[in-house]
Every structure is written in C-alpha cells, then in structure tokens.
C-alpha positions in Angstrom: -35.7 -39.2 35.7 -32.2 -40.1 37.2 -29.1 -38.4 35.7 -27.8 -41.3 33.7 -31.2 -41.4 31.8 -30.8 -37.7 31.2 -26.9 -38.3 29.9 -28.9 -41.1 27.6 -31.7 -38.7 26.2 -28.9 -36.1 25.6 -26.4 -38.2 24.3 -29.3 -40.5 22.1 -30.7 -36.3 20.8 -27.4 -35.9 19.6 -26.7 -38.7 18.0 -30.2 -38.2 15.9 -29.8 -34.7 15.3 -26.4 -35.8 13.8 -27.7 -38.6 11.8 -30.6 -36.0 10.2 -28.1 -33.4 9.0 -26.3 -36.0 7.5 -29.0 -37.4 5.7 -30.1 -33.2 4.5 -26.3 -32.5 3.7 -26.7 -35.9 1.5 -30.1 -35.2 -0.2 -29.4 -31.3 -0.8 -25.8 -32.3 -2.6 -28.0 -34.3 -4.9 -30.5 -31.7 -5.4 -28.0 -29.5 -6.2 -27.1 -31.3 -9.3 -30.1 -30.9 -10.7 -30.7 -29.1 -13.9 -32.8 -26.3 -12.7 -29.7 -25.1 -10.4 -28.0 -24.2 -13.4 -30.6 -22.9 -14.9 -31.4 -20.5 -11.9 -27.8 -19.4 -12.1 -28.0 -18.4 -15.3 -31.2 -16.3 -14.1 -28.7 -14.5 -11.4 -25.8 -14.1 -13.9 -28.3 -12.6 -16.8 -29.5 -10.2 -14.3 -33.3 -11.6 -14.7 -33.2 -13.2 -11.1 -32.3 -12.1 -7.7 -29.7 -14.5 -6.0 -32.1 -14.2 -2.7 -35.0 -15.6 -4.5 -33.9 -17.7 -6.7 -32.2 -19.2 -3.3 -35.8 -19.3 -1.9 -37.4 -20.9 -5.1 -35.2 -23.9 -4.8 -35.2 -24.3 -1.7 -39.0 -24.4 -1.3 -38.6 -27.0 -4.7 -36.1 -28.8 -2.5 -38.4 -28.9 0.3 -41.4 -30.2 -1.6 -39.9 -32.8 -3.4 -38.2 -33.9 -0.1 -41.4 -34.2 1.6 -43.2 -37.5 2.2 -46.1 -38.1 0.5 -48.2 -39.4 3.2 -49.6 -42.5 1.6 -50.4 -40.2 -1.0 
C-alpha cells in the first residue's frame, strides 16, 4: 500500500467516523425527547432513582430501539 492510499484510508476513516457521530448526536437528541426521560428525572429528583442508573437504563433503551432488526 503506497502512502497516498494510506492518506485515502485515513482521510475516507475520518470522514466516516464523522458522519456516524453525527448521525448518534442526531438520533440520541430525539431520544431524548422522549417521555420516559422525564419520567426518569423525576425518579432522580424524588430520590427513588440513582442518576447512574437511570443513565444506564436509557441508554441500554436507547441502544435497543436503535438497533437494526435484522430482517426481523
């Protein structure tokens, strides 16, 4: 592999790697609009939730529902 098709690879990576956060910056905004957000900051606030998993809970619900289905 010649240096100019390493500058490529490197350059086309970044360019990707860009384009996915984008896309997960995008998608989690949305997500966190959603209903169950609020409801797991009212959890924190009334002291019947930890911030940490409450954080983990939606992310994991985040995760799932983001996930393709596989043809499923």
């Amino acid at each position: 592999m010649g240096q100019g098709q390493g500058h490529r690879l490197a350059g086309a990576r970044h360019q990707l790697v860009h384009q996915v956060e984008a896309e997960l910056h995008a998608r989690l905004a949305q997500f966190l609009q959603a209903p169950e957000v609020e409801t797991a900051v009212r959890k924190v606030v009334a002291g019947t939730a930890l911030p940490g998993a409450e954080a983990r809970r939606l992310v994991e619900q985040f995760l799932t529902q983001s996930a393709p289905d596989n043809g499923r």
